[in-house]
N, C-alpha and C positions, 0 to 999 in steps of 0.2 A: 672717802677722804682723798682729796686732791695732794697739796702738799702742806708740811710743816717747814714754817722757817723756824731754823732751830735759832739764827744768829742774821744779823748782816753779813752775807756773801754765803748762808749756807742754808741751801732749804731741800729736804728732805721728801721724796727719794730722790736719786743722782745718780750719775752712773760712772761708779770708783775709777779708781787706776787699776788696771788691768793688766798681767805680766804676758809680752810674747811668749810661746813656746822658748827654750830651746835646750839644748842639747840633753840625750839622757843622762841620770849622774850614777859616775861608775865610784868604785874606792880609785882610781888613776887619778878623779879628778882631785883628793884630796888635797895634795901642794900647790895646785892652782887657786881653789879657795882658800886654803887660811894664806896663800901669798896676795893673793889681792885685798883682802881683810885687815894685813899688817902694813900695806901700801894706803892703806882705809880710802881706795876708790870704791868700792864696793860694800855694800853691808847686805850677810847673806843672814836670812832668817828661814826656820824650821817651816815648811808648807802644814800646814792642819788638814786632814780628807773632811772637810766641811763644808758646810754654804756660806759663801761668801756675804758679809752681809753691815751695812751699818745701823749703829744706835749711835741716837738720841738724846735727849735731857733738853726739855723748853715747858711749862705750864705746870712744873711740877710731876710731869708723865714723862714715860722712857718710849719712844718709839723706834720700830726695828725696820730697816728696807732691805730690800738684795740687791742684789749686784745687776740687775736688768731695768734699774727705773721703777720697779713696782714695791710696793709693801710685802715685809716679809710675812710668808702664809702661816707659820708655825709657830707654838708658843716656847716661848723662850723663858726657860728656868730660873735663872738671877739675873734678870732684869733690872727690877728694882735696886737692884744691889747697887745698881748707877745713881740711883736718887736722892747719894749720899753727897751726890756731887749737885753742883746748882746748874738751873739753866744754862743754856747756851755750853753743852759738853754734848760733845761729837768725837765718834770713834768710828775707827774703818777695822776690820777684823773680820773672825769667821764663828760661826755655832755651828758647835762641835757636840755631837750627844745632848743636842738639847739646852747647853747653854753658852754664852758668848764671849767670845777672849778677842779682847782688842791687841792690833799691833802696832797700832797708829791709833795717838790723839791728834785731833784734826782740829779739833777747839776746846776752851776750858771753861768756864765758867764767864761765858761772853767774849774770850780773845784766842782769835783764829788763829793755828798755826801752819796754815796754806802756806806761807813764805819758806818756814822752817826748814833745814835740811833733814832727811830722813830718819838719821838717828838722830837728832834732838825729840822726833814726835813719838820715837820710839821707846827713847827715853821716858819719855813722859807717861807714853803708857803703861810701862811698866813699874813707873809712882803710882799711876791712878790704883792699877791694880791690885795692889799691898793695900792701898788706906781704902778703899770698897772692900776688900777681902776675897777676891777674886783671883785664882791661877795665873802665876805667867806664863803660857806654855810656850813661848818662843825664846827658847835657851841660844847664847850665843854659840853658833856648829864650832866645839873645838875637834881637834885631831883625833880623842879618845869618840866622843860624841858622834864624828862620823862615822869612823872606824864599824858603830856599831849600827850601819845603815838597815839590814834585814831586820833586825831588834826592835827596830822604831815603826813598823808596818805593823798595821792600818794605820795607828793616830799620825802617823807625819806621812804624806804622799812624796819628798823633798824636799827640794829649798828654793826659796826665790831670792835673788840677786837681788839686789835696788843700788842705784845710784847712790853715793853718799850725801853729795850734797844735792841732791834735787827735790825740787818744790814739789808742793801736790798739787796735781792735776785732774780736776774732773775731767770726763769724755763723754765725747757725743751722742754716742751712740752704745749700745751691749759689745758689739761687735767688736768695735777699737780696744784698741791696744796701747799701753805705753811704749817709747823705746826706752824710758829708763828701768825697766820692770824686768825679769828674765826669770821664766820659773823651769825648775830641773827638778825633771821628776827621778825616781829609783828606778832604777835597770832589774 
């Protein structure tokens, strides 16, 4: 299988938005994020140690890609659980133990939300995920929640920063990187 277009302007596989490296995160950085958080330049979400990876929704089938342009190799547990929703729904997220938590809707039921700013699609995914019945595991990082950064190893590697208001961006290549993207892993 070559490619699926799941919608006009989205055809699957793709090669996501991708966060640069950077800094590692200590507890010092604590008042730097929830300051930038309360400034809402920034929206920091929990990293999952998962395969990066999107689904799908087009033909009535869920299809799953990774994060390299290719189809995802592995079977993924509540898939279908997506099938509650109609075509043309697109998610960006990670499979984690085998099944897939979106953190970003990227389309809904045929209406793209490439334009959107980060937390609107953010937002949305974590609607989608209540009405399929699927986890939200990317809790907003408060003060106590990072506080207990060792506690959250393996399932959260850290946090990635994103722009608040910036659009999504597919990229050209595996390789590239966003500059609105910043992932901090645990120290």
């Amino acid at each position: 299988m070559d490619t699926v277009t799941i919608m006009r302007g989205w055809e699957l596989p793709f090669f996501p938005m991708r966060p640069h490296e950077g800094r590692r995160l200590t507890r010092r950085n604590i008042p730097r994020i929830l300051r930038e958080q309360a400034e809402h330049v920034y929206i920091y979400q929990p990293k999952l140690n998962g395969d990066r990876a999107l689904l799908g929704v087009v033909g009535r089938r869920v299809y799953v890609a990774n994060r390299y342009g290719r189809w995802y190799g592995h079977a993924v547990g509540n898939a279908t659980a997506f099938l509650k929703l109609n075509d043309g729904t697109l998610f960006d997220g990670e499979v984690f133990r085998g099944q897939f938590f979106p953190f970003e809707c990227l389309a809904l039921e045929g209406r793209s939300f490439k334009p959107n700013t980060m937390e609107e699609r953010e937002i949305l995914a974590e609607q989608m995920c209540k009405l399929v019945g699927v986890r939200w595991m990317f809790p907003k990082p408060t003060r106590a929640w990072l506080r207990k950064l060792d506690e959250h190893m393996p399932v959260y590697e850290g946090l990635v920063r994103k722009k608040a208001n910036a659009p999504y961006t597919m990229l050209s290549s595996p390789s590239q990187s966003s500059l609105d993207w910043l992932k901090h892993k645990w120290c």
